[in-house]
C-alpha positions as CSV (number, residue, x, y, z in Angstrom):
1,X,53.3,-68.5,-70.7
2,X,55.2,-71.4,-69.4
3,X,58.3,-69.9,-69.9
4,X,57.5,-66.8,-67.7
5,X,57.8,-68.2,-64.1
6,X,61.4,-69.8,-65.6
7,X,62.3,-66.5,-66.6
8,X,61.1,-64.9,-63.6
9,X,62.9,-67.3,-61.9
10,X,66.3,-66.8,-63.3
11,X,65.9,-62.5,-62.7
12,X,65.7,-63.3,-59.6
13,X,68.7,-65.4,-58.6
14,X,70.6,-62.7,-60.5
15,X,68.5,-60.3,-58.3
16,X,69.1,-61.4,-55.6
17,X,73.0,-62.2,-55.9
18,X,73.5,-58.4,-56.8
19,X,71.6,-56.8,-53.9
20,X,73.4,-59.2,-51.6
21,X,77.0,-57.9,-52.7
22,X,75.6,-54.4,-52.7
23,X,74.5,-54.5,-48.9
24,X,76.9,-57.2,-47.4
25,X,79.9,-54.7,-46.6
26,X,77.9,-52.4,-44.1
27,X,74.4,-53.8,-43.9
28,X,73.1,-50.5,-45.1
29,X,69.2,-50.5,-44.1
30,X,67.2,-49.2,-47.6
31,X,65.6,-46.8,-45.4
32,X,69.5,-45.1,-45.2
33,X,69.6,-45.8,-49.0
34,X,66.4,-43.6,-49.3
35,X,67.2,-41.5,-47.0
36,X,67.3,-38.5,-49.6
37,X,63.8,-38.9,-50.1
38,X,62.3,-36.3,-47.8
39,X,59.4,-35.5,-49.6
40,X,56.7,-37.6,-51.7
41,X,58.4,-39.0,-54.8
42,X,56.6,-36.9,-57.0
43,X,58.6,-33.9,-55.8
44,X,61.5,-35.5,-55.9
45,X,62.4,-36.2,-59.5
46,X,59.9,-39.9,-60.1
47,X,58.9,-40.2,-63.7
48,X,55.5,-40.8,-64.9
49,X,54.0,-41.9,-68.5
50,X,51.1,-43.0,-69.3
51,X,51.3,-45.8,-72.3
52,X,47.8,-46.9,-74.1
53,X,47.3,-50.4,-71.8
54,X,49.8,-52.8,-70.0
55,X,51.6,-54.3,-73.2
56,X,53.4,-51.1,-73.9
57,X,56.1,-49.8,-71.7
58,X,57.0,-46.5,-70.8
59,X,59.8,-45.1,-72.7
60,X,61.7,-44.8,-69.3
61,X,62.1,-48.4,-69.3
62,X,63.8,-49.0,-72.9
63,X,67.4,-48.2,-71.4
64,X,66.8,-50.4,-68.8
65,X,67.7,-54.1,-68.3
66,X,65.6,-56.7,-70.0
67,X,64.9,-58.3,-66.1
68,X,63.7,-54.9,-65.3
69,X,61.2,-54.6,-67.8
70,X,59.9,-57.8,-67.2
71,X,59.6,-57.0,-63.4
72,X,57.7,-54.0,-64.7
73,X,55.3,-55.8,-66.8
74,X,54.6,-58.9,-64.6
75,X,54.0,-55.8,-61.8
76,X,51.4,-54.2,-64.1
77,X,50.0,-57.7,-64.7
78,X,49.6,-58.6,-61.1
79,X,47.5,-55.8,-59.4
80,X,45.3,-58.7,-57.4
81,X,48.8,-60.1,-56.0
82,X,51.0,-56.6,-55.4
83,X,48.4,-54.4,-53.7
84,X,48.1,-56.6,-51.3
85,X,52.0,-56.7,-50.2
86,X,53.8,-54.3,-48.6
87,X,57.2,-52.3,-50.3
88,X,59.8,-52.5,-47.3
89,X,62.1,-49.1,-48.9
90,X,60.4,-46.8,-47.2
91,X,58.4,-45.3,-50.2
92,X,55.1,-45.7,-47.6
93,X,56.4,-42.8,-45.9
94,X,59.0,-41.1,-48.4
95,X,56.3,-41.3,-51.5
96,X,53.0,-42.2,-50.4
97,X,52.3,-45.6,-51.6
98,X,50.1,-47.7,-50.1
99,X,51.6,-51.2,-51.3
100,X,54.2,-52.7,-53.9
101,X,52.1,-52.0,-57.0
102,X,52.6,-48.6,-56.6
103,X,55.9,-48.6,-56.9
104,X,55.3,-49.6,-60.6
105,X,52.1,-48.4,-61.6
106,X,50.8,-44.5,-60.7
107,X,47.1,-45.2,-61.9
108,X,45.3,-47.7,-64.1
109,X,42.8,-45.7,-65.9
110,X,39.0,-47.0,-67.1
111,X,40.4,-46.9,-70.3
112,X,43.3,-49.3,-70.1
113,X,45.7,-47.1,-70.3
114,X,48.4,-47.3,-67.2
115,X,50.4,-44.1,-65.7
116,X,53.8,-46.2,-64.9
117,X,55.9,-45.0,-62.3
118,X,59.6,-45.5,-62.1
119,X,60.1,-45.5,-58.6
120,X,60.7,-49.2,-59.0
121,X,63.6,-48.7,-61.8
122,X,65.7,-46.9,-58.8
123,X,65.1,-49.6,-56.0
124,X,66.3,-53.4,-55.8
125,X,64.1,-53.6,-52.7
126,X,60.9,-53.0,-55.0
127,X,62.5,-55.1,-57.9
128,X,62.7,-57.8,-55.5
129,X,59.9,-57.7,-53.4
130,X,57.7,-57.8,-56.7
131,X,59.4,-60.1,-58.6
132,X,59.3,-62.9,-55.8
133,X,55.5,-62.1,-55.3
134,X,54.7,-62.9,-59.1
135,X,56.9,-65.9,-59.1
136,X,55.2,-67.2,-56.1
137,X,51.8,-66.7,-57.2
138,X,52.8,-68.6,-60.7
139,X,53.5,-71.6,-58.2
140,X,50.2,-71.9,-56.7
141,X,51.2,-70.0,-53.6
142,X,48.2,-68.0,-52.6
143,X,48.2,-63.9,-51.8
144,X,48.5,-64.6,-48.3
145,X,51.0,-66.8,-48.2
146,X,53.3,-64.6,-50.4
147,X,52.3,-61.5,-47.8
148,X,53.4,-63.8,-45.1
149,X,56.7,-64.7,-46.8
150,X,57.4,-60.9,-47.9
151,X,56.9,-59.9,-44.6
152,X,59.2,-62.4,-42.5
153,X,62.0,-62.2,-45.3
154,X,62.2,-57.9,-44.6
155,X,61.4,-57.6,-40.6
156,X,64.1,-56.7,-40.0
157,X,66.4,-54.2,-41.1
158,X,64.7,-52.7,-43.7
159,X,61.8,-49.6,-43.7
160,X,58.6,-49.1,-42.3
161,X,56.4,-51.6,-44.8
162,X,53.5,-49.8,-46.7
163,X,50.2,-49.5,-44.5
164,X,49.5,-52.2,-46.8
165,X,46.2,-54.3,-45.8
166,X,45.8,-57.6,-45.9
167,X,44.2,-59.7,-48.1
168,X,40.8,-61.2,-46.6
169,X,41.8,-65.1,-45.6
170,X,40.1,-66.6,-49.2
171,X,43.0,-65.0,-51.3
């Protein structure tokens, strides 16, 4: 477990280095990025699969970067921490979710079992946005001072954020 927020921490350097060469040139807002998005995800191509509980991942995610599937499951593993932050790409609007955990997890069922979503596996914004909340809750940092953070570090030129709500002031 102590290696977790070390490895967290090293995705998102590289994270963050690669999304900054990808939108430097032009400055290209995600919400032009997911622009093609004109109706709720679902319609428009997102894959779902239910696995039997959080440890297994959805085959969607075995072609996928080893960062990315530990974005996934440290997403799955942080419901108390992501549905209280807001996704900044536009998927409020463009797919109906309500706050960054959805762009990772569909539905957690009463048995265990999740319904992953792979939104996330399309958008850095997501990736990101996740990935620093989960790192900065391993530090101590509490729910809403990571909403805070998340929400000063995309005011600007990004999406709409998710009609997220905020934590109550104890988290």
């Amino acid at each position: 477990m102590k290696r977790f927020p070390v490895t967290l921490s090293c995705i998102m350097v590289v994270m963050v280095g690669c999304s900054n060469i990808e939108t430097n040139d032009t400055h290209t807002s995600n919400a032009e990025q997911h622009k093609h998005h004109e109706k709720p995800s679902f319609f428009q191509g997102d894959i779902r699969e239910e696995t039997a509980s959080v440890d297994e991942l959805p085959s969607f995610l075995m072609d996928k970067p080893e960062d990315m599937q530990l974005i996934y499951t440290a997403a799955a593993k942080h419901k108390e921490v992501l549905d209280h932050i807001p996704c900044y790409c536009g998927c409020g609007t463009t797919a109906g979710h309500k706050s960054s955990y959805d762009c990772f997890i569909y539905e957690n069922k009463e048995d265990g079992s999740l319904v992953w979503d792979d939104h996330g596996t399309k958008c850095g914004v997501c990736l990101e946005i996740a990935a620093t909340s989960v790192m900065e809750y391993s530090k101590g940092k509490s729910v809403n001072e990571i909403r805070d953070l998340i929400d000063e570090a995309y005011k600007e030129g990004f999406s709409r954020p998710t009609p997220t709500p905020k934590p109550p002031k104890s988290s």
